[in-house]
C-alpha positions in Angstrom: 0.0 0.0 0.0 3.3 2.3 1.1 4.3 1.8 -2.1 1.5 2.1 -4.3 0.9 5.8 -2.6 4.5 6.8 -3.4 4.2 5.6 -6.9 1.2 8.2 -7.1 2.7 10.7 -5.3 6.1 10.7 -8.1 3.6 10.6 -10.9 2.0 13.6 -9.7 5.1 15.8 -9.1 6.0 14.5 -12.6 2.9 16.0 -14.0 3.0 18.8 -11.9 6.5 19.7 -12.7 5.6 19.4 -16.8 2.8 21.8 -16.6 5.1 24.2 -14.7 8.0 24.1 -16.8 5.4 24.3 -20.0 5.0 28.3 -20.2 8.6 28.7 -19.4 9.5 27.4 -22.7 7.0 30.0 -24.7 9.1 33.5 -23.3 9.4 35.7 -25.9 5.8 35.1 -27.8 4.0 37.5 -26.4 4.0 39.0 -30.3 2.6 35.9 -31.4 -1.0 36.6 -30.1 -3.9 35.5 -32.9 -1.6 32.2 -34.4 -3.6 29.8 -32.5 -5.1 27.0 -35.0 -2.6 28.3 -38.1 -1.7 26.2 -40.2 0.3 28.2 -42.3 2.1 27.6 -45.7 0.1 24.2 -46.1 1.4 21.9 -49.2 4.7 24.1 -49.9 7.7 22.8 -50.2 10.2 24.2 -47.5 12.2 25.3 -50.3 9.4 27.1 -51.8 8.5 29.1 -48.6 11.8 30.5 -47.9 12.1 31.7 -51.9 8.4 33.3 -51.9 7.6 37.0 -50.7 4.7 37.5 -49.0 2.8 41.2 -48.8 0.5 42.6 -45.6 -1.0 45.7 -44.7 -1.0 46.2 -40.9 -0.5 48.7 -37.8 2.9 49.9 -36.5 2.3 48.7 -32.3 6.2 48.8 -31.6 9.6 49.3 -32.7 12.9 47.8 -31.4 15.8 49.1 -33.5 18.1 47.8 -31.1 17.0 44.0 -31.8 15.8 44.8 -35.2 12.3 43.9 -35.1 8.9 45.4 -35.1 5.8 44.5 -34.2 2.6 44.8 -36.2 -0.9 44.0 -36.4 -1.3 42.4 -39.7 -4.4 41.6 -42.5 -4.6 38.4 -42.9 -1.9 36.6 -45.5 -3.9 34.1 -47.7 -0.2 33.6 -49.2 0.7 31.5 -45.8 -2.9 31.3 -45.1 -2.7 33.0 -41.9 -5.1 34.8 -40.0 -5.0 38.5 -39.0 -2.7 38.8 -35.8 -0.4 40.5 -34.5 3.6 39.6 -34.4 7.1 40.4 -34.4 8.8 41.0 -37.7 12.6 40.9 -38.4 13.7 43.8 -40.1 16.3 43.2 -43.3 17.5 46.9 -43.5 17.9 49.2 -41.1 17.1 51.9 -42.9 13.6 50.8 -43.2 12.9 51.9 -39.9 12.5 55.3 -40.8 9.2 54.3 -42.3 8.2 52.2 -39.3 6.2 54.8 -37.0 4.2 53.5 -34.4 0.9 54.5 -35.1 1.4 54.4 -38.6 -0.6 51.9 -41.4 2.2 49.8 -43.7 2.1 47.6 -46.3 5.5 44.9 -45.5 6.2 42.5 -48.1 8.5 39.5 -46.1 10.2 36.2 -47.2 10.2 33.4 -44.2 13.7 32.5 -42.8 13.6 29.7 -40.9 11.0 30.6 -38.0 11.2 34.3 -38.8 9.5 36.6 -40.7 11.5 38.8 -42.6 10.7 42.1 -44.1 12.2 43.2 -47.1 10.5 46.6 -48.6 8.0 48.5 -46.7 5.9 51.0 -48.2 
């Protein structure tokens, strides 16, 4: 019986200690908000993705020069078929940022590297 309750008792720190250490592992989503359910770039080849430029329209919310990204509050991209959200964005060019107001409506045209979304020309 002594042994059968401490059996139970590891399991549950087990399970415990997984839910725990879950949200640890998702710092630095918080710009992610609205990709629930996405399913994204469906029947592309990953060679295809990372060669293909995809345009949005979306909001200026913030600007991080310093890191090189920006976050906005896209349309939705039918390209990737992903739904409006809001995200970070790797910038290519520095430069760029000068168009990159917060506040400000932008139309981004990006190519996926890897697990980042790149932006290439903003008008």
């Amino acid at each position: 019986m002594k042994l059968h309750i401490t059996l139970i008792l590891i399991a549950s720190l087990f399970a415990t200690n997984a839910a725990i250490a879950q949200p640890a592992d998702m710092k630095g989503m918080e710009g992610m908000k609205g990709m629930e359910g996405m399913e994204g770039m469906k029947g592309m080849k990953g060679a295809d993705q990372k060669k293909m430029n995809h345009q949005t329209t979306a909001i200026v919310k913030a600007v991080d020069v310093k890191k090189g990204t920006v976050l906005l509050a896209h349309e939705a991209i039918a390209s990737l078929n992903w739904p409006a959200m809001t995200m970070e964005f790797w910038v290519e060019n520095p430069a760029m940022f000068s168009k990159l107001i917060v506040g400000n409506k932008v139309m981004v045209e990006f190519m996926q590297q890897g697990n980042k979304s790149v932006i290439v020309v903003v008008q």
